[in-house]
C-alpha positions as a Python dict, from the first residue, in 0.01 Angstrom:
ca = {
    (1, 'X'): (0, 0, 0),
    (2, 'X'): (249, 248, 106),
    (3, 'X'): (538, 71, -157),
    (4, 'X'): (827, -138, -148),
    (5, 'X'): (1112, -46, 56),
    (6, 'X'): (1443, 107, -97),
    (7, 'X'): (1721, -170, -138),
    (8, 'X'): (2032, -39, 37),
    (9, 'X'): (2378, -67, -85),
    (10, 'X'): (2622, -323, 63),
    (11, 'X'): (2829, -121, 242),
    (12, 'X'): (2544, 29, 408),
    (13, 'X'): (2472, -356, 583),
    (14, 'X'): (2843, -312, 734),
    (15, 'X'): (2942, -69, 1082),
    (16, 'X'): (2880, 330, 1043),
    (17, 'X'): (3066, 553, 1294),
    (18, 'X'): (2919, 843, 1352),
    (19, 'X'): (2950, 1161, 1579),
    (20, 'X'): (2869, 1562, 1603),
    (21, 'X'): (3202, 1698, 1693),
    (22, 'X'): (3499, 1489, 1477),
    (23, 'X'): (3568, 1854, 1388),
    (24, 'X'): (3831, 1783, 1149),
    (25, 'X'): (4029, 1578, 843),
    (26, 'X'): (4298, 1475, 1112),
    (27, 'X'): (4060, 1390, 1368),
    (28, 'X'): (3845, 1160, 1100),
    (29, 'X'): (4185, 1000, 977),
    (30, 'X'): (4256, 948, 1380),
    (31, 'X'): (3976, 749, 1410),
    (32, 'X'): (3967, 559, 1106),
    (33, 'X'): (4348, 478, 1241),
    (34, 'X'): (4215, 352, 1584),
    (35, 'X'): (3942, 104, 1390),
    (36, 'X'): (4247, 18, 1129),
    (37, 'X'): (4496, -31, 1439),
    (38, 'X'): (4288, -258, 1663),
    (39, 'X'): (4182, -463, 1346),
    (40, 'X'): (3799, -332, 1418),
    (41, 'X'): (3607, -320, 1099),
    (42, 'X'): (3473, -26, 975),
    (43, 'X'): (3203, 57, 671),
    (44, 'X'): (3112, 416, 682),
    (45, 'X'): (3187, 751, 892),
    (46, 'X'): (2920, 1011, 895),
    (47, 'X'): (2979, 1402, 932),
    (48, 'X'): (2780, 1583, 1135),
    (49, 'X'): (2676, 1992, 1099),
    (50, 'X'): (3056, 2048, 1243),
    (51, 'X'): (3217, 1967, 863),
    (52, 'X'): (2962, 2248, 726),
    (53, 'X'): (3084, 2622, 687),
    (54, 'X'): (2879, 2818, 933),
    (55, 'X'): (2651, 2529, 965),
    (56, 'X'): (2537, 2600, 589),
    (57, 'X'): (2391, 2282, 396),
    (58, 'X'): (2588, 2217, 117),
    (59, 'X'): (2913, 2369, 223),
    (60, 'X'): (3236, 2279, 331),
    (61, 'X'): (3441, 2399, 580),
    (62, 'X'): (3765, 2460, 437),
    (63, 'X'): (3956, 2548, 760),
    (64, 'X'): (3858, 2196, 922),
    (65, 'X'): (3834, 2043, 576),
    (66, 'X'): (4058, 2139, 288),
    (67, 'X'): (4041, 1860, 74),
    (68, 'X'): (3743, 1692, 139),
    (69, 'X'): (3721, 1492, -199),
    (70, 'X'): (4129, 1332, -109),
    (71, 'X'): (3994, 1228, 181),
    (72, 'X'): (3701, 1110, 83),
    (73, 'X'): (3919, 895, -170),
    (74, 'X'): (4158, 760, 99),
    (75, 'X'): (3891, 609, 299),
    (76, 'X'): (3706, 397, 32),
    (77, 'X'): (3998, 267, -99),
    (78, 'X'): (4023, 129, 203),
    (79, 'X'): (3663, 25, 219),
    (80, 'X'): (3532, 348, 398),
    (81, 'X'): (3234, 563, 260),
    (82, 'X'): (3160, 922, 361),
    (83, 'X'): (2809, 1010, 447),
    (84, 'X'): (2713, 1375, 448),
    (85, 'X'): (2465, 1518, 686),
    (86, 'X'): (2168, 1718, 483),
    (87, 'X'): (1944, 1997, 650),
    (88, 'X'): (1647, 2151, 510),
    (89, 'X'): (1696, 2474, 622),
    (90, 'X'): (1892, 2730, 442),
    (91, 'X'): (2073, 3053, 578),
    (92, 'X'): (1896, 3322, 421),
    (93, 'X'): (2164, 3496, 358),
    (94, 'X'): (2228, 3703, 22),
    (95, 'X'): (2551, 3523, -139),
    (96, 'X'): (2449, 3177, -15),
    (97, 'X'): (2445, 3001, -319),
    (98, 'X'): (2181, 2783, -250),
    (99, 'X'): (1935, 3069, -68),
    (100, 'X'): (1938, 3276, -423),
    (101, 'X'): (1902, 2951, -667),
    (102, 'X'): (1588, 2896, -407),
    (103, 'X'): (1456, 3238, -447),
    (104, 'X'): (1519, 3267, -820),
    (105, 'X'): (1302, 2949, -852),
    (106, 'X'): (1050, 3033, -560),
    (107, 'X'): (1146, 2714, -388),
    (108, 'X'): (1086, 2822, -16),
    (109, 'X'): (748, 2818, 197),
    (110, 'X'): (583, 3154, 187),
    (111, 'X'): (283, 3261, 424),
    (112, 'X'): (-78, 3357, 287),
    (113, 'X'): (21, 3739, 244),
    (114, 'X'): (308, 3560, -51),
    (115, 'X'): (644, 3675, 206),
    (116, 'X'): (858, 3372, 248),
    (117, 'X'): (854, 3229, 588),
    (118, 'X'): (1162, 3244, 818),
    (119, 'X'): (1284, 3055, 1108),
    (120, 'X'): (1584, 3009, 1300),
    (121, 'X'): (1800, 2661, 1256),
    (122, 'X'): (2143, 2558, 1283),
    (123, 'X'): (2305, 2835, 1033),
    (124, 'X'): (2093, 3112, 1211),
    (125, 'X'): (1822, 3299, 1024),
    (126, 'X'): (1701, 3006, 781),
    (127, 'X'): (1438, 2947, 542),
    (128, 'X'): (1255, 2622, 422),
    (129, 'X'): (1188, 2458, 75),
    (130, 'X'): (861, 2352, -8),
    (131, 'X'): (921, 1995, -72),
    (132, 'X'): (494, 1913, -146),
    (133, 'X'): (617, 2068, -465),
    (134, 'X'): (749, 1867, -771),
    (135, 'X'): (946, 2162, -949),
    (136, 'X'): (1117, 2197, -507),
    (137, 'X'): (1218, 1855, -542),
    (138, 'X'): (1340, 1852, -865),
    (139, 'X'): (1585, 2153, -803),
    (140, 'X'): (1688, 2036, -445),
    (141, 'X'): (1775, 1668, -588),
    (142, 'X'): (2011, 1848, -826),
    (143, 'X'): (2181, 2059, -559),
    (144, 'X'): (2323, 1684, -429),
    (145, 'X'): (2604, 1725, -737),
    (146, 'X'): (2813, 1948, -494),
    (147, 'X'): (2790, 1639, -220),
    (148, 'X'): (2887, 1398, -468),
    (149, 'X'): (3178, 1598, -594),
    (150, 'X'): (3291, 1626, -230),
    (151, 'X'): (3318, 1235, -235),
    (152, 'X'): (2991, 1130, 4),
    (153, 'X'): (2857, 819, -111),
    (154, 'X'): (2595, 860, 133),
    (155, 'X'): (2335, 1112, 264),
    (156, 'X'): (2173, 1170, 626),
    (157, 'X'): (1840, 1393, 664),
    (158, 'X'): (1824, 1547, 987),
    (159, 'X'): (1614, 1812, 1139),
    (160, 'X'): (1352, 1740, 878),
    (161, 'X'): (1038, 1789, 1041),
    (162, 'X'): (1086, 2049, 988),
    (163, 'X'): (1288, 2207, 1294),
    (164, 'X'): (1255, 2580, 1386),
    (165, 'X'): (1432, 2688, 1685),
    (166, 'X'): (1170, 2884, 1890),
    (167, 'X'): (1112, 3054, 2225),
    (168, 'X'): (776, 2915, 2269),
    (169, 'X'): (561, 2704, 2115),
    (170, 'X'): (606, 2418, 1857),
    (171, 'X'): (952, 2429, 1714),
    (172, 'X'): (886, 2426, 1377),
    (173, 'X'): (698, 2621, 1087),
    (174, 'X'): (367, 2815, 1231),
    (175, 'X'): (105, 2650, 1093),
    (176, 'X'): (-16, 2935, 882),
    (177, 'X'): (292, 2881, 629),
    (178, 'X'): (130, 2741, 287),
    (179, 'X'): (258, 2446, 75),
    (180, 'X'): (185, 2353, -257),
    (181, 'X'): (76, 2008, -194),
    (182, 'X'): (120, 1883, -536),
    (183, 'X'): (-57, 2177, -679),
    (184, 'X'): (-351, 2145, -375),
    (185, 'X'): (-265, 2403, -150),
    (186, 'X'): (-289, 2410, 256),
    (187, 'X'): (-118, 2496, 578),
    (188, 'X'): (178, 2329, 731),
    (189, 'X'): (-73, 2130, 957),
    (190, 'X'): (-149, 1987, 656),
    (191, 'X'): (228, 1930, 539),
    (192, 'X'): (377, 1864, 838),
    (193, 'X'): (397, 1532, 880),
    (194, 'X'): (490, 1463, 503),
    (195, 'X'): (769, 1717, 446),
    (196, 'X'): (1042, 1488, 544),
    (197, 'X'): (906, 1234, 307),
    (198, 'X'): (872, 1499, 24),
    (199, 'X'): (1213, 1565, 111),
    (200, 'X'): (1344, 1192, 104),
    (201, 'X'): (1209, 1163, -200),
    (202, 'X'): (1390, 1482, -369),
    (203, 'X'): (1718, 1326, -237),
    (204, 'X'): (1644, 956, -349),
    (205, 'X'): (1513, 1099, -675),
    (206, 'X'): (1781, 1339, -725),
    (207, 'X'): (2108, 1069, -702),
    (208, 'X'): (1906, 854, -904),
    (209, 'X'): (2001, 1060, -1180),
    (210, 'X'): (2355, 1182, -1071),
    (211, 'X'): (2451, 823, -1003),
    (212, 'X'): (2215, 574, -1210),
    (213, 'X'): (2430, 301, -1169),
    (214, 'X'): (2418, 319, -769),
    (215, 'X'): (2143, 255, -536),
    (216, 'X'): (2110, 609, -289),
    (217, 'X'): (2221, 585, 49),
    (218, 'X'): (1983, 764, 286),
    (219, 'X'): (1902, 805, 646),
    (220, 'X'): (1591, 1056, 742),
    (221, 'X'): (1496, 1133, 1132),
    (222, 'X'): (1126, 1174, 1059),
    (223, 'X'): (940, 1050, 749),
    (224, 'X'): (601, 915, 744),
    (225, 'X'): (381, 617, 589),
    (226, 'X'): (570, 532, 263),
    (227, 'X'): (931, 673, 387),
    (228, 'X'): (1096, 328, 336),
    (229, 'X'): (1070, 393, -32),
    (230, 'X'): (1354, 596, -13),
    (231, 'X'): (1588, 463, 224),
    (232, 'X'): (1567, 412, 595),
    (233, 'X'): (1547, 588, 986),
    (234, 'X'): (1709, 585, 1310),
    (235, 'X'): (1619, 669, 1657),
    (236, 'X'): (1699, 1014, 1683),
    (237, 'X'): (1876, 1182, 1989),
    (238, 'X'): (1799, 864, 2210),
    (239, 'X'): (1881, 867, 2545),
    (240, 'X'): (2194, 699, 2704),
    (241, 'X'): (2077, 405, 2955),
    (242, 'X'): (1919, 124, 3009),
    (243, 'X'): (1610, 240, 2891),
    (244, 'X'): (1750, 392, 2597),
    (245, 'X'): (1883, 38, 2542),
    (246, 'X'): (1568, -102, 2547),
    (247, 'X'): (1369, 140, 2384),
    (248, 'X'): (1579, 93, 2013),
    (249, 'X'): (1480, -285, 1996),
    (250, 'X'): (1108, -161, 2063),
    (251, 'X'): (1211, 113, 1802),
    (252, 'X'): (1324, -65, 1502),
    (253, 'X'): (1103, -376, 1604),
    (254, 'X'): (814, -111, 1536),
    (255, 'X'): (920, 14, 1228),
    (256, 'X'): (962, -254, 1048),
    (257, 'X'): (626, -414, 1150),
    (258, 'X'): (478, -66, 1006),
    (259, 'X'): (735, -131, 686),
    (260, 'X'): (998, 42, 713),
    (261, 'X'): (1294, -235, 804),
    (262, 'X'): (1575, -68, 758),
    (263, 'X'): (1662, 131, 1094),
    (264, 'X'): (1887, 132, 1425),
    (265, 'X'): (1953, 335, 1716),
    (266, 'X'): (2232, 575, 1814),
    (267, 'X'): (2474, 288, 1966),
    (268, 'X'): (2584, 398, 2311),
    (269, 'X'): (2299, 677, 2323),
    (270, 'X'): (2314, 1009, 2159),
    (271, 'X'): (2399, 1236, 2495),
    (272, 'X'): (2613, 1096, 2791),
    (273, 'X'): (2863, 873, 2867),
    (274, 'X'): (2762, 512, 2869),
    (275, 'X'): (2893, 297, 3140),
    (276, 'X'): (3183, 35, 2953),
    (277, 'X'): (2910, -212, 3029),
    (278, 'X'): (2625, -38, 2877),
    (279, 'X'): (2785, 59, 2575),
    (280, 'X'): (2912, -322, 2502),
    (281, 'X'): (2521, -443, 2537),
    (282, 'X'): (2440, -163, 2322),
    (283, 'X'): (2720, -266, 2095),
    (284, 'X'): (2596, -605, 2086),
    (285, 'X'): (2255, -561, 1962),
    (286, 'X'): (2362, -345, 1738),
    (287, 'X'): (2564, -567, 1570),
    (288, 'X'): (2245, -782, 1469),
    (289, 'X'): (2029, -454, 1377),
    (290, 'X'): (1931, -329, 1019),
    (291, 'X'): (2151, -28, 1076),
    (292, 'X'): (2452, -65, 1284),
    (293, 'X'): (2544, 287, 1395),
    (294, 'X'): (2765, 424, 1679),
    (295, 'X'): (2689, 814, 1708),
    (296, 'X'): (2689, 1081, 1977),
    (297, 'X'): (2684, 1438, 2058),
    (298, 'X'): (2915, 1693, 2127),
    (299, 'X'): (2878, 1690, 2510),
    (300, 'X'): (2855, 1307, 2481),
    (301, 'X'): (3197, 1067, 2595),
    (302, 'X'): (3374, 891, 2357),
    (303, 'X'): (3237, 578, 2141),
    (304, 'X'): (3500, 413, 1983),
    (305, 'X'): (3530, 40, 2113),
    (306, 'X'): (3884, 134, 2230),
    (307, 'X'): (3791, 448, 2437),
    (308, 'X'): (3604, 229, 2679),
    (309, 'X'): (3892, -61, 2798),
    (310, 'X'): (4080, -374, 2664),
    (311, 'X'): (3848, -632, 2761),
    (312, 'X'): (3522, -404, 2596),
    (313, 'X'): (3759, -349, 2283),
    (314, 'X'): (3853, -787, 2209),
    (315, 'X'): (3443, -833, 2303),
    (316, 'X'): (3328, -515, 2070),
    (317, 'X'): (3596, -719, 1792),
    (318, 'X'): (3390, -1035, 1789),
    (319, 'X'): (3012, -824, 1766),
    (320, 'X'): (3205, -649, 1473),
    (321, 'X'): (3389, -961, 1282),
    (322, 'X'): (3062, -1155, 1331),
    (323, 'X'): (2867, -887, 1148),
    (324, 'X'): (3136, -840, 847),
    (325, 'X'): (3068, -1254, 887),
    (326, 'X'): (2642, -1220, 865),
    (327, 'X'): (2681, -948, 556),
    (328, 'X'): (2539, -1203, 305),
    (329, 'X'): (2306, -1311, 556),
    (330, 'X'): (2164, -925, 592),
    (331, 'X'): (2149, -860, 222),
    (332, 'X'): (1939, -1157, 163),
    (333, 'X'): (1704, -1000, 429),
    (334, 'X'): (1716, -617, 237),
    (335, 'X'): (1633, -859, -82),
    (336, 'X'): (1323, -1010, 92),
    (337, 'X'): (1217, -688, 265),
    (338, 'X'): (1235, -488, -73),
    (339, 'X'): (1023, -832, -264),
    (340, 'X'): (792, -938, 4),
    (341, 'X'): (802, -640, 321),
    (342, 'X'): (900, -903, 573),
    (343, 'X'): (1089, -691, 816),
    (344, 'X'): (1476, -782, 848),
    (345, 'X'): (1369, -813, 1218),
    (346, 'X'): (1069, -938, 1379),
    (347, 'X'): (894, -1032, 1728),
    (348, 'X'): (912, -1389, 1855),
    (349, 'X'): (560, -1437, 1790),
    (350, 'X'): (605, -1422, 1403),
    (351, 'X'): (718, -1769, 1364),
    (352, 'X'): (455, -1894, 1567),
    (353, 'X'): (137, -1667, 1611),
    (354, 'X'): (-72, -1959, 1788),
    (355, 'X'): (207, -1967, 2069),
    (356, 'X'): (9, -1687, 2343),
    (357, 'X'): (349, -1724, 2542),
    (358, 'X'): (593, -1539, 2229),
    (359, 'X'): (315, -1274, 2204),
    (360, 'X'): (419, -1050, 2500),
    (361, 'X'): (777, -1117, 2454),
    (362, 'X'): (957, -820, 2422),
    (363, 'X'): (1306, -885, 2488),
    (364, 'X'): (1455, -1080, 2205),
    (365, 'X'): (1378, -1096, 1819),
    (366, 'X'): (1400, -1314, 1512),
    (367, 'X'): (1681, -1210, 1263),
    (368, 'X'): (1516, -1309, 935),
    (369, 'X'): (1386, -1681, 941),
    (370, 'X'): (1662, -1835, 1071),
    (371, 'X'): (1840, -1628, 1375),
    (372, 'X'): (1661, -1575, 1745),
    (373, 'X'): (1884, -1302, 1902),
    (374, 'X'): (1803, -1247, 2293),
    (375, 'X'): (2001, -944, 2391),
    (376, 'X'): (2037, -851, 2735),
    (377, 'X'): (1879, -505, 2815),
    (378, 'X'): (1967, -525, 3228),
    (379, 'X'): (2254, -471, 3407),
    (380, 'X'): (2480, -677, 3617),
    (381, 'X'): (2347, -981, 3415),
    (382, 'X'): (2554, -1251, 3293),
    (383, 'X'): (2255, -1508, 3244),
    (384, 'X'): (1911, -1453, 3098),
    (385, 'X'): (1572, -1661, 3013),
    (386, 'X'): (1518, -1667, 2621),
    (387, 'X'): (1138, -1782, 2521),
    (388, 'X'): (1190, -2023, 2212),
    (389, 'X'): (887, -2038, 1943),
    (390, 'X'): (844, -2467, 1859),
    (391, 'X'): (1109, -2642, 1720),
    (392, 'X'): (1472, -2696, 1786),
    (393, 'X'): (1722, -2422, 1809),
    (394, 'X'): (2092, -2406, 1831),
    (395, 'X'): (2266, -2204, 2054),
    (396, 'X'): (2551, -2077, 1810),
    (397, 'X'): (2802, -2038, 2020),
    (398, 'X'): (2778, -2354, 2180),
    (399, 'X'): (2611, -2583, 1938),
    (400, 'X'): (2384, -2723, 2248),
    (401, 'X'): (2039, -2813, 2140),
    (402, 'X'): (1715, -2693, 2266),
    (403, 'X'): (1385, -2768, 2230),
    (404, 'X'): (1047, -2541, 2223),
    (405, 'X'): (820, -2415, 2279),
    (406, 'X'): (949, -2274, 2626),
    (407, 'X'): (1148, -2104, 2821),
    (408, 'X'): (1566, -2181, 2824),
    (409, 'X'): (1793, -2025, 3117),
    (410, 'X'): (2121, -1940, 2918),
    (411, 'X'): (2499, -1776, 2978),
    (412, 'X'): (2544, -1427, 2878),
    (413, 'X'): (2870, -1330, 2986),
    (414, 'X'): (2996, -986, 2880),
    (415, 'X'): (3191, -1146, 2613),
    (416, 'X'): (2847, -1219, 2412),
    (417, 'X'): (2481, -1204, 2408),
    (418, 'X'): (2260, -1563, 2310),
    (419, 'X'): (2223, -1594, 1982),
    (420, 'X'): (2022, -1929, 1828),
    (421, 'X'): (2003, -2102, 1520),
    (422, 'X'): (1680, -2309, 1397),
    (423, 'X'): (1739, -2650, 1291),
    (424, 'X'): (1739, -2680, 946),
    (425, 'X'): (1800, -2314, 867),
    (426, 'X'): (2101, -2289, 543),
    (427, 'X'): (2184, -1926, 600),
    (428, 'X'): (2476, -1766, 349),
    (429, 'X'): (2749, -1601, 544),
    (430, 'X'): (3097, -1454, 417),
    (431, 'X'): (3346, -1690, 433),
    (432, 'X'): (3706, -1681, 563),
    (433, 'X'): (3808, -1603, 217),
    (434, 'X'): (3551, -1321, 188),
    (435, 'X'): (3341, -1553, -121),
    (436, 'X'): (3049, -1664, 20),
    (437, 'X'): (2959, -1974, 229),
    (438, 'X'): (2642, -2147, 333),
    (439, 'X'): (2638, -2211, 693),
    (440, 'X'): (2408, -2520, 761),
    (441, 'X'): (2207, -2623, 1134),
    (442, 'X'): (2110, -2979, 1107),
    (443, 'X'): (1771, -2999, 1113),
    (444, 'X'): (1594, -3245, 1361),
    (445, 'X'): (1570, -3622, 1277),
    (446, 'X'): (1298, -3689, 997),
    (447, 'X'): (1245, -3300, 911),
    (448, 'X'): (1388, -3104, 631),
    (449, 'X'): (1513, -2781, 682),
    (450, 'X'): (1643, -2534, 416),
    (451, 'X'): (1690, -2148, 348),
    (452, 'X'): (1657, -1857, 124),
    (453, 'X'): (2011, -1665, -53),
    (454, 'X'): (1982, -1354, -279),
    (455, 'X'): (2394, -1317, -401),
    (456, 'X'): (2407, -1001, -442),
    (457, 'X'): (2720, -797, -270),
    (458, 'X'): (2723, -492, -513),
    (459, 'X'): (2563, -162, -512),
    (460, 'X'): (2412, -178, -861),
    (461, 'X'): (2014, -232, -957),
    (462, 'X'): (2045, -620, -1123),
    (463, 'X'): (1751, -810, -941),
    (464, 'X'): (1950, -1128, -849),
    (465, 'X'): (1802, -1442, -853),
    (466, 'X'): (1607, -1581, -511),
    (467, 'X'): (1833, -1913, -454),
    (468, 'X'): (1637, -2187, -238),
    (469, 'X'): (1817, -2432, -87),
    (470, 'X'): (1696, -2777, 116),
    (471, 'X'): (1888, -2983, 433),
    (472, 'X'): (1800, -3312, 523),
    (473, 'X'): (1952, -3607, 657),
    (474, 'X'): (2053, -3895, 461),
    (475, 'X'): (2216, -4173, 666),
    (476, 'X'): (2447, -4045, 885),
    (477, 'X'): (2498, -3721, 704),
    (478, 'X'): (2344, -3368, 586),
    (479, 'X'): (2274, -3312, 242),
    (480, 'X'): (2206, -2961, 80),
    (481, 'X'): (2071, -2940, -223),
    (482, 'X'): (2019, -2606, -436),
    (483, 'X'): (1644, -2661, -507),
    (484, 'X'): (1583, -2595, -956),
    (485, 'X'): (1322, -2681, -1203),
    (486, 'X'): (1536, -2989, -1270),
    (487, 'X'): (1508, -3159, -932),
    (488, 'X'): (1809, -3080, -700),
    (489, 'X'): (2187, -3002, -752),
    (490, 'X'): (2448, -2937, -555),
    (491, 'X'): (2531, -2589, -413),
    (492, 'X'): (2784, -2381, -570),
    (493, 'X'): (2949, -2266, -255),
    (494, 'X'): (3137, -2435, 27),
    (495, 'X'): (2904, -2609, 241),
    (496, 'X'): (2992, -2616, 665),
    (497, 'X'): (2698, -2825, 849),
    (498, 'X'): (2660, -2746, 1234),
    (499, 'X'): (2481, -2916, 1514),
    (500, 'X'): (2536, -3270, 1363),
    (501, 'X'): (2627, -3411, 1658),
    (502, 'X'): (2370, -3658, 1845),
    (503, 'X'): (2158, -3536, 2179),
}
């Protein structure tokens, strides 16, 4: 109804590090250092309103940043993409080069007496585009070039609600401002709640013509019924603690179970300084989230793995390695999302909806068909219960059995959070020579298990063939058979088959 969601680039499936305040080339190349140095891998770093001169969208600052682009180059050859921050407001400023393309073409929200509406925003005295209008979006998509030419492979709406900085009231656009609304007319209570969208969609629409061949990159804080069309969300300004913690599994549980799958939280909370404990949960779930994003303030403490002691750093390592590990694993689930809306994650009770125990179960979450993740969201815990929906499942780090329906008493030491595999499930993970692998659970005696793989590790807009594969036993064995209109043939990747072993 609202359409399909917006299939995100590879890279965008790895780690983003984000914060307001890097401030600087030699402060990003620090960091990039620290992730390079401890062997942490690292898939994007996002620049906040501090790269900007004078806060002004689509500017650089050329004191803190004099050349953007060769850094911008450095990083992806090593394997690194830029994201840009994007605001809708513009200084109005005479000179600003965007501010008089946006009056020569009438692009900005005007009140009922035709005088363009101001507000106050990051830059200072701002002004808005009307993005209900198709002529707004067409020009704003364009102004993306400059971005592009700066070397940002990626693009992060923020304070698009829009945000007005206010004394009192509602901090955004009064709600006598008027909006074309497709050619309709009305008041911003009317376009409120879609401008972001409008917005989303100028960006997504603009890049698909600067960069054809590559599918857009973009992150919006608000949006509305439809947004996923265009790329994905994340929490906002979060708070740090436990609540905060578990608050962004509600969060992106939500979303996608109102279609829009691709989202995560700020990792360690957007203000404050996370105890070392708190941040490594954090870190944890993360790691099994749509988006996997560290970010922060500029009051905020440190959030670099490193920043927060040795034994946080080796267990942050593993949530990170096991990630790079689960990339073909998480594109298969953008794949499915995009074809069939099925969220990348879901509540317990979606395997099972019959089960009245999984309904109320808010503390754990299916990864796709195959995964049952069971964070832990409390403190000073190094074991937790984990509800199981019917069937057998596989702790993964152990290879122990269970059986459900019911409830399991687990370890959850610091160094990891529970993490089961069904029986049966053939999930494709990245290999130890980076080609991809399928990664088998046995499925219980006299039941065939199998799996779902969409090979597709590229950025381009092919539509890759849905590969179905099958697990059963024969004899004393496992056998997985790529399923075809021919009958079954073997798979054309390595094979490893887990949980063989007899209970």
């Amino acid at each position: 109804l609202t359409g399909a969601p917006a299939l995100p680039p590879a890279w965008a499936l790895g780690h983003h590090h984000a914060r307001w305040g890097f401030g600087s080339e030699q402060e990003v190349r620090r960091i990039v250092a620290g992730y390079l140095e401890h062997g942490l891998p690292l898939d994007a770093v996002h620049l906040d309103i501090d790269h900007l001169d004078a806060h002004q969208v689509f500017t650089v600052d050329q004191d803190r940043f004099p050349k953007l682009p060769v850094l911008a180059e450095e990083l992806r050859r090593d394997g690194i993409r830029l994201v840009s921050i994007v605001d809708p407001a513009v200084r109005a400023l005479a000179g600003n080069a965007v501010y008089d393309g946006g009056l020569a073409g009438e692009a900005f929200v005007r009140d009922a007496s035709g005088e363009v509406v101001e507000g106050v925003a990051w830059p200072g005295e701002a002004v808005f585009p009307d993005f209900t209008h198709a002529r707004v979006r067409e020009w704003w998509g364009g102004l993306y070039e400059e971005r592009l030419a700066q070397g940002f492979s990626g693009f992060w709406h923020d304070m698009n609600e829009p945000t007005s900085f206010t004394a009192f009231g509602e901090s955004t656009l009064p709600r006598s401002a008027r909006h074309s609304l497709e050619g309709r007319g009305g008041d911003h209570r009317e376009a409120h709640n879609v401008y972001a969208l409008c917005m989303a969609r100028a960006g997504f629409e603009g890049l698909r013509k600067l960069t054809p061949e590559e599918r857009p990159f973009l992150l919006s804080r608000s949006g509305w019924a439809g947004m996923q069309r265009y790329g994905g969300t994340w929490s906002g300004d979060v708070a740090t603690g436990w609540p905060g913690l578990r608050a962004s599994l509600a969060l992106v549980m939500g979303l996608g179970l109102c279609g829009v799958p691709y989202s995560g939280p700020d990792v360690g909370g957007f203000d404050g300084d996370p105890s070392p404990e708190l941040y490594l949960r954090w870190f944890q779930l993360g790691a099994y989230l749509p988006l996997f994003r560290t970010h922060a303030s500029l009051r905020a403490g440190r959030r670099e793995p490193w920043e927060f002691g040795d034994e946080v750093l080796e267990h942050a390592r593993v949530a990170l390695v096991e990630r790079r590990r689960l990339l073909p694993y998480f594109m298969t689930l953008a794949h499915l999302a995009r074809r069939t809306g099925a969220p990348f994650v879901r509540p317990l009770w979606w395997a099972a909806p019959e089960e009245r125990a999984l309904r109320d179960c808010d503390d754990a979450f299916l990864l796709g068909d195959s995964l049952l993740v069971a964070p832990v969201l409390t403190p000073g815990a190094d074991r937790r219960a984990v509800q199981l929906p019917w069937g057998r499942w596989y702790d993964t780090a152990t290879g122990r059995a269970y059986e459900g329906p019911g409830q399991v008493l687990v370890d959850a030491p610091l160094a990891r959070i529970p993490v089961f595999a069904r029986a049966g499930a053939v999930l494709p993970v990245r290999g130890e020579d980076g080609g991809l692998e399928l990664e088998v659970w046995a499925p219980a005696r006299g039941r065939t298990g199998g799996g779902l793989v969409v090979p597709d590790g590229g950025d381009g807009w092919e539509e890759p063939e849905i590969e179905r594969y099958t697990a059963r036993w024969t004899g004393s064995r496992v056998v997985v058979e790529r399923e075809g209109e021919d009958g079954g043939c073997a798979p054309s990747y390595p094979v490893r088959v887990r949980g063989t072993a007899e209970r």
